[in-house]
Structures are given as C-alpha cells and as structure tokens.
C-alpha positions as CSV (number, residue, x, y, z in Angstrom):
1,X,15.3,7.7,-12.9
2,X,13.1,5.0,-14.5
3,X,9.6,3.1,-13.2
4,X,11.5,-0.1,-13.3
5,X,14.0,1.5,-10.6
6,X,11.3,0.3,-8.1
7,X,10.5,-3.1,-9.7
8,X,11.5,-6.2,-7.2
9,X,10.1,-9.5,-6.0
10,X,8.2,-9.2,-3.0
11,X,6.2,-12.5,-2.1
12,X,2.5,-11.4,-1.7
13,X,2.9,-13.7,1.8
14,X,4.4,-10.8,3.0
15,X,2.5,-8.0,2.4
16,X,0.9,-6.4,5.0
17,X,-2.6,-7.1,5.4
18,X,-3.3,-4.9,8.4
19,X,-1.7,-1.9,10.3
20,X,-0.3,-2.3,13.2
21,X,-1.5,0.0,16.0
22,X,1.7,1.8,16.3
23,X,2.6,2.6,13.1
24,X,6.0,3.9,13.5
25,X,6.8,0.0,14.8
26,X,6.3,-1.0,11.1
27,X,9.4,-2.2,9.2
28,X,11.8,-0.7,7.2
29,X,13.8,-1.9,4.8
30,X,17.3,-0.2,3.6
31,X,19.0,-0.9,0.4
32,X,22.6,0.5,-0.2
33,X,22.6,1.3,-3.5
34,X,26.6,0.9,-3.9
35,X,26.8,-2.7,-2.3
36,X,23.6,-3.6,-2.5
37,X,23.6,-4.4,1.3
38,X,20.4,-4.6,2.8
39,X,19.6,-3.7,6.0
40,X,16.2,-4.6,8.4
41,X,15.4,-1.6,10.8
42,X,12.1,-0.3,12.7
43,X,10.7,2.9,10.4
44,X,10.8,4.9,13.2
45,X,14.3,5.0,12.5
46,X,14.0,6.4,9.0
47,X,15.5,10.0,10.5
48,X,18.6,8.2,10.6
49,X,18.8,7.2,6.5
50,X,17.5,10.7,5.9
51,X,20.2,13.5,4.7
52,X,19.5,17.1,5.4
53,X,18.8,17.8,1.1
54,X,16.8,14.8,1.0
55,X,12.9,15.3,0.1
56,X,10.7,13.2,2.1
57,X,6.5,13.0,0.8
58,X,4.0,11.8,3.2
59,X,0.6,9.9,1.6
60,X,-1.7,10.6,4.4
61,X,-4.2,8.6,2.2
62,X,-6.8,6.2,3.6
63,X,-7.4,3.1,2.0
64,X,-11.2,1.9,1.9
65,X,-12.4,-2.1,1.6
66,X,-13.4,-0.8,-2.5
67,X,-13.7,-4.8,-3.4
68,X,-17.4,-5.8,-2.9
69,X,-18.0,-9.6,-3.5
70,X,-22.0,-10.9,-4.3
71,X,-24.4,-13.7,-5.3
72,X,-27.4,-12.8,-7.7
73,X,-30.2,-14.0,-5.8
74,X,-31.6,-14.9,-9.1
75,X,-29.4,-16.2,-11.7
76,X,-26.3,-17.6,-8.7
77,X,-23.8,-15.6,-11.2
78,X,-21.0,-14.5,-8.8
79,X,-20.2,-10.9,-9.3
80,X,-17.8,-8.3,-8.2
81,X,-18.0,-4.3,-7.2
82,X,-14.8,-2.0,-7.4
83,X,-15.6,1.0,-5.5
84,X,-13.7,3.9,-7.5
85,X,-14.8,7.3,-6.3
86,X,-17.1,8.7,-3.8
87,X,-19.5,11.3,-6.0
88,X,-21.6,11.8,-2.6
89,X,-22.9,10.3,0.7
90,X,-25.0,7.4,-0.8
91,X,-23.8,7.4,-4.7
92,X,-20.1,5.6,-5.5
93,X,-18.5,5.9,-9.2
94,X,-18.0,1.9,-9.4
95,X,-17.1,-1.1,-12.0
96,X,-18.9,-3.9,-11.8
C-alpha cells in the first residue's frame, strides 16, 4: 500500500468546517475499489462496509483553534502564531 493510495481531489468548499452535533449523522463516502462505484451513506452506517477481519482505528483526538492571527501595535506588521504543543498550563511550544 502506498501514501498516494489516499491522494484525491476534494474541493476545500467541502470540507467540513464544523461538527455536527450528532456525529454519527456525518457523511460517508464508499468507494468500490473493483468498479470504482461510489456510494453516499450516513457513517452511522459504516457497520454495514465493515467485514468481521477488518481493523477499524478510532482518532479520539481533539482539534484546537492552534492559528492565532495579530497586529503589532507598533510597527502594523501582520503576524501569525501556530500553536504546536502544550508544555504546561500557561506555556505553548509555538512558531511564529
């Protein structure tokens, strides 16, 4: 299996921007492989597509706002802050 397995054109229009409250109301797509058919389903119904050897990972990772966006008061330069790690309650690992 190779990364560009997973490469495809998905217009950034429809990308997600928020979760919806119910999560398992969230869209799935299904590719046959063989025909290349696609198929549009709610992902609730992944437990259907699934086959008893099949191996199935859950990311029960939270996503943070890291993007910070500011003005120096100063100079009016326009900066940016990526928020990459939290070291403890009041210090972030960050690129500026």
């Amino acid at each position: 299996m190779k990364t560009s397995d997973f490469y495809y054109d998905l217009p950034e229009e429809l990308i997600a921007q928020d979760p919806l409250t119910d999560r398992s109301s969230s869209r799935l797509m299904v590719l046959d492989k063989k025909t290349g058919d696609i198929q549009h389903k709610i992902f609730k119904d992944i437990i259907d597509e699934l086959n008893p050897e099949d191996c199935l990972v859950i990311n029960d990772t939270k996503v943070i706002p890291a993007r910070l966006h500011g003005v120096k008061e100063d100079t009016g330069a326009h900066i940016e802050v990526l928020l990459l790690k939290r070291k403890s309650d009041s210090v972030w690992e960050t690129l500026v």
